[in-house]
C-alpha positions as CSV (number, residue, x, y, z in Angstrom):
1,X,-30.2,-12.4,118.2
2,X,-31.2,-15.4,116.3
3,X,-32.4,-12.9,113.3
4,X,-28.7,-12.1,113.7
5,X,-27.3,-15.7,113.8
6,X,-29.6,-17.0,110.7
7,X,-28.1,-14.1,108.8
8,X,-24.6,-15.1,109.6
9,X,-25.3,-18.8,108.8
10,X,-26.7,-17.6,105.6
11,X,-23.4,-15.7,104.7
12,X,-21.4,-18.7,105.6
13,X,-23.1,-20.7,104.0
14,X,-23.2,-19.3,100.4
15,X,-19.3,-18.7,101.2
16,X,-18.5,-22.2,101.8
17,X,-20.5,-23.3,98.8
18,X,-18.5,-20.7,96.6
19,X,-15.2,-21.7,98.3
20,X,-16.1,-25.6,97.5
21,X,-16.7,-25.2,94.0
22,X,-13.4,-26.3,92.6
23,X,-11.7,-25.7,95.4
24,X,-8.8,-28.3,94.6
25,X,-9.1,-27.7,90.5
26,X,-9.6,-23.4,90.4
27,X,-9.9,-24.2,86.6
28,X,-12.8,-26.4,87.1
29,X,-14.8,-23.9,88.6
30,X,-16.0,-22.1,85.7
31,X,-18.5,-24.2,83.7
32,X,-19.5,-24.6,79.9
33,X,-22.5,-25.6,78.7
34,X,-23.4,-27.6,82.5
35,X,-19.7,-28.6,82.4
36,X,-16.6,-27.6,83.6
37,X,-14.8,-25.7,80.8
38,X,-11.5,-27.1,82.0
39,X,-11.9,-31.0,81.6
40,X,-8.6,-33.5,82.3
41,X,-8.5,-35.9,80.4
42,X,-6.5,-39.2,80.4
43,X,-5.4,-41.5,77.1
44,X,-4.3,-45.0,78.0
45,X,-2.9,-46.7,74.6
46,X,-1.9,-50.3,74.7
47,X,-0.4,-51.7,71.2
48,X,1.1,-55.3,70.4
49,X,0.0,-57.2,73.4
50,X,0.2,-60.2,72.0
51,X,-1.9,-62.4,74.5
52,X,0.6,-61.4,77.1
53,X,-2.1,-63.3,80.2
54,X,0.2,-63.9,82.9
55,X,3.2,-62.3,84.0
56,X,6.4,-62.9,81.9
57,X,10.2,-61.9,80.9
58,X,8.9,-58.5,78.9
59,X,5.4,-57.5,80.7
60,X,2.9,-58.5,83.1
61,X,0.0,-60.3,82.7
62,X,-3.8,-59.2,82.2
63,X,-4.1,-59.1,86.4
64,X,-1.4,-57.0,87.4
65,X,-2.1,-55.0,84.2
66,X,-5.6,-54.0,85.8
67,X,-4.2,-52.8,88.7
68,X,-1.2,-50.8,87.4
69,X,-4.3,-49.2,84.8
70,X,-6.2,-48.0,88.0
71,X,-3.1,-46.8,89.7
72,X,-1.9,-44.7,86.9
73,X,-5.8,-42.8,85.8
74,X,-6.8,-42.8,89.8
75,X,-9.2,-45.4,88.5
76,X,-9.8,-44.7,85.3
77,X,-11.2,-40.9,86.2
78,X,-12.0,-39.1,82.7
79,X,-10.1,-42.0,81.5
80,X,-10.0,-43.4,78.1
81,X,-8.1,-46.6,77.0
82,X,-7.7,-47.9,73.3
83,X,-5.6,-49.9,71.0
84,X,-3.3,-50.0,68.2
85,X,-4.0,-53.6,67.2
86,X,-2.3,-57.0,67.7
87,X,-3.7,-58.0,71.2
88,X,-4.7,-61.4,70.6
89,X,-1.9,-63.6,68.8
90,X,0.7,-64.9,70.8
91,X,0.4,-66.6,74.0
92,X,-1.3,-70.4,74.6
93,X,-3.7,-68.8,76.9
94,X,-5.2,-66.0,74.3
95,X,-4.6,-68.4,71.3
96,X,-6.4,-71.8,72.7
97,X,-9.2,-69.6,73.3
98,X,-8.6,-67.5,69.7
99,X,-8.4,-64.2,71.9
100,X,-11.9,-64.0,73.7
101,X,-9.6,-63.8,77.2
102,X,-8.2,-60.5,75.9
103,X,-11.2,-59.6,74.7
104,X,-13.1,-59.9,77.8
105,X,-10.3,-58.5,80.1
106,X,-9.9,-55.5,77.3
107,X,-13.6,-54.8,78.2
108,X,-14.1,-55.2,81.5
109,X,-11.2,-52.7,81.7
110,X,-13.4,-50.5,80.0
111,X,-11.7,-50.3,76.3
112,X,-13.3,-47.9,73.9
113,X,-12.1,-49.3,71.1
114,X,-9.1,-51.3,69.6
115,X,-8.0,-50.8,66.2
116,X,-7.2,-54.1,63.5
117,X,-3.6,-55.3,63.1
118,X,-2.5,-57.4,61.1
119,X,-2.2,-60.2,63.5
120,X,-5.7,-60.4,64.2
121,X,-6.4,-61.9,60.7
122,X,-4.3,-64.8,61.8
123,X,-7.2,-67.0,62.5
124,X,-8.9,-65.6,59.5
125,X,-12.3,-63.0,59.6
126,X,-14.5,-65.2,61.2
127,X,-12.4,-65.0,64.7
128,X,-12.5,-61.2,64.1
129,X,-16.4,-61.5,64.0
130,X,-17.0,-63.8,66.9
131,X,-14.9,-61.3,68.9
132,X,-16.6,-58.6,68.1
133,X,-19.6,-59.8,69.2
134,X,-18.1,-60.5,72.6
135,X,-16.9,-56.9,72.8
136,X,-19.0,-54.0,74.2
137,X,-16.2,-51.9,72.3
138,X,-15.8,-51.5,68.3
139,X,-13.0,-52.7,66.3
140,X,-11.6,-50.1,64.5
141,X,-10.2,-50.1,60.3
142,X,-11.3,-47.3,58.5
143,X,-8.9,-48.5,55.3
144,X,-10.0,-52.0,55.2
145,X,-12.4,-53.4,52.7
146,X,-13.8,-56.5,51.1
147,X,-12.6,-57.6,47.9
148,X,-16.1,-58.3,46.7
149,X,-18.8,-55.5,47.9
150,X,-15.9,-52.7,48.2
151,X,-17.2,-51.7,51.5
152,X,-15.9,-52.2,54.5
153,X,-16.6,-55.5,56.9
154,X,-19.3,-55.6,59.3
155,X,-16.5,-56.2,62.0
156,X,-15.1,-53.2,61.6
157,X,-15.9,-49.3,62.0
158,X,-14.1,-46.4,60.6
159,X,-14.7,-44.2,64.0
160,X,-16.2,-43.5,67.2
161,X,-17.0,-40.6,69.7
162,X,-16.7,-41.4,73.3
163,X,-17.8,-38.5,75.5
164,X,-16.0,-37.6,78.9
165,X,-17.3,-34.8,81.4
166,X,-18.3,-32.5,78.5
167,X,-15.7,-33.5,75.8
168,X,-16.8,-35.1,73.1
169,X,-13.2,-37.3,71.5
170,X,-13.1,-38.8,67.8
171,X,-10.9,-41.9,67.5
172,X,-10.0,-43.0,63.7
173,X,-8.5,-46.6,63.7
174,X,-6.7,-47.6,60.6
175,X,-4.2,-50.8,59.7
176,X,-0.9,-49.9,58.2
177,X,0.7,-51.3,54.9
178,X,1.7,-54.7,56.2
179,X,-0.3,-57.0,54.1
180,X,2.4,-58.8,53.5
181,X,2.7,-60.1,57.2
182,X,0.0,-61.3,57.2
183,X,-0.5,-65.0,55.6
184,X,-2.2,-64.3,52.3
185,X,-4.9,-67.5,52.1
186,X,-6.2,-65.5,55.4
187,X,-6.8,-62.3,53.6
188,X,-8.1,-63.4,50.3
189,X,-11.4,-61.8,50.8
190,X,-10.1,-58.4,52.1
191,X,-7.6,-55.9,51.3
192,X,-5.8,-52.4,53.0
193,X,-6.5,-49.4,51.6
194,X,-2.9,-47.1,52.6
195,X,-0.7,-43.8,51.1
196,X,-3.0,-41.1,49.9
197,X,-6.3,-42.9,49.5
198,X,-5.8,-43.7,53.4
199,X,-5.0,-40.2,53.8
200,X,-7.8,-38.8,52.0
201,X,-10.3,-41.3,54.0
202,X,-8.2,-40.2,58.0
203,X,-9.1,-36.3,56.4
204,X,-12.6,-37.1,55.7
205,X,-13.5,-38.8,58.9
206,X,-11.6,-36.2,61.1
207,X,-13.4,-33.3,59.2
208,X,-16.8,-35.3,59.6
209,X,-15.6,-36.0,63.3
210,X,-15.2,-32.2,63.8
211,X,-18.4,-31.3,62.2
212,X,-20.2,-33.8,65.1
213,X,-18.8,-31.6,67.7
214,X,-15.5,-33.3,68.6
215,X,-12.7,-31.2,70.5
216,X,-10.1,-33.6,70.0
217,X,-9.2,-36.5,66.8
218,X,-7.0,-39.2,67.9
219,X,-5.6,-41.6,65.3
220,X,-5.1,-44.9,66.5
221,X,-3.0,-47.0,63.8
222,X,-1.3,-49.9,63.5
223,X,1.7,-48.6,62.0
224,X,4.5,-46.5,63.7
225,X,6.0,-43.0,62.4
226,X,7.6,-43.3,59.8
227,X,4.9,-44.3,57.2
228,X,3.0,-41.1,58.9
229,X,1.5,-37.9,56.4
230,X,2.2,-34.6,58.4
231,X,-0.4,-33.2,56.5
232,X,-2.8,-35.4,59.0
233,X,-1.6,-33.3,61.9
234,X,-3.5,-30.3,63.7
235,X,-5.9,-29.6,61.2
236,X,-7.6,-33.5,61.3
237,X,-5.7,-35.4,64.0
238,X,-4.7,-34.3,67.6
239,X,-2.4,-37.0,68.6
240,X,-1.7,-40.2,67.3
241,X,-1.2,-43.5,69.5
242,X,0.5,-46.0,66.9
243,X,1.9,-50.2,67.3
244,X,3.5,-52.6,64.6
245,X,6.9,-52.5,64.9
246,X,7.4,-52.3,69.3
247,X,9.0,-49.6,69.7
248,X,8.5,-47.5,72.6
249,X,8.7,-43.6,71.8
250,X,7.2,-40.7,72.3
251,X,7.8,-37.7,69.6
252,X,6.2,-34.9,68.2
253,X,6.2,-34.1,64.5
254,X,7.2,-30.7,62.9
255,X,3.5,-29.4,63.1
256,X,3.8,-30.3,67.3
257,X,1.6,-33.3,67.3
258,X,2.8,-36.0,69.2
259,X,3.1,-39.7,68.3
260,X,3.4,-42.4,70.9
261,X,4.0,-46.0,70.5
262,X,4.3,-48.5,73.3
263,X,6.7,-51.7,73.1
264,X,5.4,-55.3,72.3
265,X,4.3,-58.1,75.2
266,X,2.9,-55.3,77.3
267,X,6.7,-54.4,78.5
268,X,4.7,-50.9,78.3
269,X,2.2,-49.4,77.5
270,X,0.8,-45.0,76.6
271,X,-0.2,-42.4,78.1
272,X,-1.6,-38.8,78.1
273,X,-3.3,-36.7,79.9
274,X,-4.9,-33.4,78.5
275,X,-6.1,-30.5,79.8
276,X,-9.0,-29.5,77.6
277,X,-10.5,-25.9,77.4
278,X,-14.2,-26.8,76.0
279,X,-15.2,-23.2,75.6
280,X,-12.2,-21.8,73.2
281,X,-12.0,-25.8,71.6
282,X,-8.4,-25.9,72.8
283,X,-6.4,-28.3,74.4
284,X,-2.9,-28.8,76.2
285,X,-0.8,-31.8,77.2
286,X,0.2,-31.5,80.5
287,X,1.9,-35.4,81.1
288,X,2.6,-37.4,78.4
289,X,5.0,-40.9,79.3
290,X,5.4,-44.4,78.4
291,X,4.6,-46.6,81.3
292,X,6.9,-49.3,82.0
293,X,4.6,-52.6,83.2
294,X,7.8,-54.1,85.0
295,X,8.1,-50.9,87.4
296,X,5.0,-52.2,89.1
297,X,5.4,-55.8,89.7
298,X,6.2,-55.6,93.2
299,X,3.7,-52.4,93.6
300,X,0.4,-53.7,93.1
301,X,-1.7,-57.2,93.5
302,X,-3.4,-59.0,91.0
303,X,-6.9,-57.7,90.3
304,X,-9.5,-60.1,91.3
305,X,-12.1,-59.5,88.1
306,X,-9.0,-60.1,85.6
307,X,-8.1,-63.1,87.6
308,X,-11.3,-64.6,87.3
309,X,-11.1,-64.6,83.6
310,X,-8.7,-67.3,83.8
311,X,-11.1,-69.9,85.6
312,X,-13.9,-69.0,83.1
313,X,-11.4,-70.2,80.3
314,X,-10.1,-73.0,82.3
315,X,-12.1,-75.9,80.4
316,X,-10.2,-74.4,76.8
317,X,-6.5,-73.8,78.2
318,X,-6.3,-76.2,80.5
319,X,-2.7,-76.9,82.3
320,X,-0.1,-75.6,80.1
321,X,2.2,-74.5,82.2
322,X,2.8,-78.1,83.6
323,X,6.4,-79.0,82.9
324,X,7.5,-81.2,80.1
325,X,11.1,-81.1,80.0
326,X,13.8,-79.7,81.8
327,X,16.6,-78.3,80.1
328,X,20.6,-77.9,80.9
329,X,21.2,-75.1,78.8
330,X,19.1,-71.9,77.0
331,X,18.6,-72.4,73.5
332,X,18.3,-69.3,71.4
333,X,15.8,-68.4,68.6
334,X,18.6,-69.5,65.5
335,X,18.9,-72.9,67.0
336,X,15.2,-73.7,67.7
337,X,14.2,-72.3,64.1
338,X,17.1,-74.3,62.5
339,X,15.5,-77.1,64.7
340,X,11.9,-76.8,63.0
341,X,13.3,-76.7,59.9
342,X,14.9,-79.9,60.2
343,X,11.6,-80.8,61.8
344,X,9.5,-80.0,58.6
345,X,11.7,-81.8,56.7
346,X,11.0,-84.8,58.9
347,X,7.6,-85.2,59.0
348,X,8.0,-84.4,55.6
349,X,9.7,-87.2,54.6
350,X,8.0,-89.7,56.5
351,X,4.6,-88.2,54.6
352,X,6.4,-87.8,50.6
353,X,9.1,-89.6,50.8
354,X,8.0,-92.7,48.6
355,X,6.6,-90.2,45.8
356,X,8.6,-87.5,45.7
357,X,12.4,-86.0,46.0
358,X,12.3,-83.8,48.8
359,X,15.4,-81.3,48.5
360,X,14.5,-79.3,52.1
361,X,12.8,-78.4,54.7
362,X,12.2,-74.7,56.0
363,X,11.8,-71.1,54.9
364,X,10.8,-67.9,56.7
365,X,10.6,-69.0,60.1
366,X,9.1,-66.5,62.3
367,X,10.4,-67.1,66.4
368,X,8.6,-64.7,68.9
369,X,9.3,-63.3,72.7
370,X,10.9,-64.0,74.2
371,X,13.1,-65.9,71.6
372,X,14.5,-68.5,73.5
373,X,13.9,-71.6,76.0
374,X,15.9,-70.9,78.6
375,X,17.3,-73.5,81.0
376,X,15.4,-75.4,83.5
377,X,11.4,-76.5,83.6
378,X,9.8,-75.8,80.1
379,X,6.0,-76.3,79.6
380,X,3.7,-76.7,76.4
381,X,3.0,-73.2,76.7
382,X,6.8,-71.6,76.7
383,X,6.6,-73.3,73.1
384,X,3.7,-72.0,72.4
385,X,4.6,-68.6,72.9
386,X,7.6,-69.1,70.5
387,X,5.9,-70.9,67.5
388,X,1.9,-69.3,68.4
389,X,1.3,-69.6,64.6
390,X,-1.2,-71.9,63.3
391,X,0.3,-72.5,59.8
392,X,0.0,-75.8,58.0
393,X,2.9,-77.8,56.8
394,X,3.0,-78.4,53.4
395,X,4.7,-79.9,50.4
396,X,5.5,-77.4,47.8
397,X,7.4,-77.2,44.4
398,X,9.4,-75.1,42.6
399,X,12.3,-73.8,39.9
400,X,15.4,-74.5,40.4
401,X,16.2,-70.7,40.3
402,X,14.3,-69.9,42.8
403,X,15.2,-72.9,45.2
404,X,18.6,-71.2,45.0
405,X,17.8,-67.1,45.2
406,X,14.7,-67.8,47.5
407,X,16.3,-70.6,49.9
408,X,19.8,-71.8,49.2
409,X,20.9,-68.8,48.6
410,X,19.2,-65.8,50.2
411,X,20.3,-63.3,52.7
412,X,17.4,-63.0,54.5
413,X,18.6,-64.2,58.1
414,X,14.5,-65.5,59.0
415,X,14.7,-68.0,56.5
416,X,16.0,-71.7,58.0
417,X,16.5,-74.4,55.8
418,X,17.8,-78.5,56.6
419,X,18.8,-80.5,53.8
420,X,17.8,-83.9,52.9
421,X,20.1,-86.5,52.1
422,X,19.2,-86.3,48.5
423,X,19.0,-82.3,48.8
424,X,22.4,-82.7,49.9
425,X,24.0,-84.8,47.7
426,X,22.9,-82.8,44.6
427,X,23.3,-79.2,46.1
428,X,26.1,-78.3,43.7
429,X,24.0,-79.5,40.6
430,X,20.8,-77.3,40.8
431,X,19.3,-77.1,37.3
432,X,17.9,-73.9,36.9
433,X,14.7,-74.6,34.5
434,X,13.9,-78.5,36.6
435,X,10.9,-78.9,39.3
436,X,12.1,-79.1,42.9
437,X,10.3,-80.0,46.2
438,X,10.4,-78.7,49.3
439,X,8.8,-79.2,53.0
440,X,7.1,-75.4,54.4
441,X,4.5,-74.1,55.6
442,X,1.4,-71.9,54.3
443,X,3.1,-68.9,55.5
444,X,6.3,-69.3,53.4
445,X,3.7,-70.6,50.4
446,X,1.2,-67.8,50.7
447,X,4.3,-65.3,50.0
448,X,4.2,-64.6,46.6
449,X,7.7,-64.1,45.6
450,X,8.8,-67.4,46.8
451,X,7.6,-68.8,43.8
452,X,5.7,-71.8,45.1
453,X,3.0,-74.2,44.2
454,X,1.6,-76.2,46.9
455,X,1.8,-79.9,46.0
456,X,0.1,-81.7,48.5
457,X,-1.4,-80.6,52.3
458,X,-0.1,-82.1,55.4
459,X,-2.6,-85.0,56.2
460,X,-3.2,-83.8,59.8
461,X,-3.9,-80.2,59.3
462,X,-4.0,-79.5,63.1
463,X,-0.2,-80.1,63.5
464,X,2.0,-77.1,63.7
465,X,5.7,-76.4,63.8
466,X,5.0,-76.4,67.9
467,X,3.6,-79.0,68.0
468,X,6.5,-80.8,66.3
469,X,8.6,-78.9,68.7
470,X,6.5,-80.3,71.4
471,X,7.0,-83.4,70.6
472,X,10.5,-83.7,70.7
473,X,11.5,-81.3,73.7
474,X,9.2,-83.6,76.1
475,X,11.0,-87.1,74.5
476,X,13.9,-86.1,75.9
477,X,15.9,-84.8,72.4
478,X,16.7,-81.4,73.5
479,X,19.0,-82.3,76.9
């Protein structure tokens, strides 16, 4: 009898041991190699977060981020998270701190990588460095290179391989062609690679990628769509997460690889998940979305590590959000640009005014989310958020051609400009081939085809257009 018994234990057992073997995932229970040949894998891409800390009109903050992340993988199971680029620049939080708050939350999340945009040369390289020694995750530009040496920067890597339950995934990072948005004086010593010789270098890498034993290539630029070679797709890249311009899509181009772009301030953010077949080197998409950050706000709680990141930094940001003002009415992104311009030409005048003829103040005037102040409480950091830019005010000259096609002029809607009291009183008698000046700042001087010399520097080179701003909502000017 218990000859008997042990024999039927026996039985059982190696039954219940067969039965448990994948017994929720069939697919799983076939191995390759000591893994299972059917891995799932999930793709988290986050593009143009722009400092986005706390919760705010577009997205929610770096807490409730966290959580919705480990909601959405099942806690970041088989889970890997990247980005397109611009993360840092935008909010007082990230800024005051030159983005080591993003840095750190991206990884504790457990980033694998994060690829350049063109917003994180704002500060200039030397931010980009001291970040990426923070990071226990590479920064990404396979297409950028120094000026000098013709190789690329120390700061940045052309590739890596992250490994997940068997699957070995190659992620290219490359910035697109927006040089150009990018204040030039920041850039001098480095330059973009982009059309075919970015091509040829995304073909190279991806074959090399391959060769090391990759099943999947996933381009990760900062650049959407449209500036996007086909000929990139199945035979070099797999899928392609891409940022820059905020739009949120998903698509798949004519050779059935799909492109996915969140929008801007974290109002969302990518996702994929795969079902890879590790024996035949083939994969499927099984869920592929664009998650919506405001969906959860009411769903999940702030997560406790991401929280903590803000009393670490609490010495650096200190209390911006204490009111300064409080409004009657919203003012919209035209009026507060118009307003710096007249602002620059202030401070302008009270700096230049006994040695030279100031004509304006202005340009390009860039106004970010969420593009207004609306009415109520407003505190440093609402104007922070609109005017993040550190760009120095300056006094410039120029022809009097191009004070009237560039300025007077032009119909490019971004550019603001506030006469002067001599400005306006000889606005009708422009003479083409005299010397003009006018009160801008380095971004509006770095770009070329404004035609501009810089005169003469701002004598406090720490004072920006919102801090100007600053100044006057909290004296009580804007009611």
């Amino acid at each position: 009898m218990k000859k008997s018994l042990a024999t039927i234990f026996s039985t059982l057992f190696v039954l219940f041991s067969l039965a448990g073997c994948g017994a929720n995932n069939p697919a799983n229970s076939e191995s390759y190699e000591g893994h299972p040949r059917i891995v799932t894998l999930q793709i988290v891409g986050f593009n143009d977060f722009h400092g986005n800390t706390l919760d705010s009109e577009t997205g929610l903050g770096i807490s409730k981020t966290a959580s919705v992340i480990n909601e959405v993988t099942n806690n970041k199971l088989n889970t890997i998270i990247l980005s397109q680029g611009d993360m840092w620049q935008g909010s007082a939080e990230s800024n005051l701190t030159k983005g080591f708050i993003v840095t750190d939350w991206m990884s504790e999340q457990g980033f694998v990588s994060m690829t350049l945009g063109n917003h994180e040369f704002d500060w200039g390289e030397d931010r980009i460095k001291e970040n990426a020694e923070i990071a226990n995750f590479p920064f990404l530009g396979i297409n950028v290179y120094n000026r000098s040496t013709n190789e690329r920067p120390d700061y940045c890597k052309p590739s890596v391989i992250v490994q997940k339950n068997g699957v070995k995934v190659g992620i290219i990072g490359a910035i697109g062609d927006c040089y150009s948005s990018i204040a030039a004086s920041k850039v001098k010593d480095v330059y973009f690679k982009t059309g075919t010789e970015l091509d040829s270098l995304v073909k190279y890498e991806a074959k090399s990628l391959k060769e090391q034993g990759c099943d999947i290539v996933i381009y990760s630029v900062h650049d959407d769509d449209s500036a996007y070679n086909t000929e990139l797709s199945k035979d070099y890249v797999d899928i392609v997460f891409e940022g820059h311009t905020h739009k949120n899509y998903i698509r798949k181009d004519d050779k059935g690889v799909y492109h996915l772009q969140g929008a801007g301030y974290n109002n969302s953010f990518s996702y994929a998940k795969l079902e890879v077949d590790t024996k035949n080197d083939t994969f499927k998409v099984t869920d592929i979305k664009s998650i919506f950050t405001q969906d959860y706000t009411k769903k999940v709680e702030p997560e406790v590590r991401s929280e903590a990141l803000f009393e670490k930094y609490k010495s650096i940001i200190g209390n911006v959000r204490q009111p300064i003002a409080e409004l009657t009415k919203r003012y919209y992104s035209e009026d507060l640009r118009q307003l710096v311009s007249q602002l620059y030409l202030e401070t302008g005048l009270e700096e230049w005014k006994e040695k030279y003829n100031i004509f304006l103040g202005g340009g390009y005037l860039s106004c970010r989310s969420p593009y207004h102040l609306g009415a109520g409480e407003v505190s440093y950091a609402d104007i922070f958020n609109l005017f993040p830019f550190d760009n120095t005010i300056q006094l410039c000259s120029l022809k009097g051609s191009d004070l009237k096609t560039r300025f007077m002029e032009t119909d490019n809607e971004n550019y603001f400009i506030t006469y002067s009291d001599y400005g306006r009183a000889n606005q009708e008698n422009v003479n083409l081939n005299d010397t003009y000046y006018i009160v801008c700042d380095n971004y509006c001087s770095d770009y070329a085809p404004n035609k501009l010399t810089v005169v003469e520097e701002y004598s406090d080179p720490f004072l920006f257009a919102r801090d100007l701003l600053l100044n006057y909502v909290s004296a009580g000017n804007l009611a």
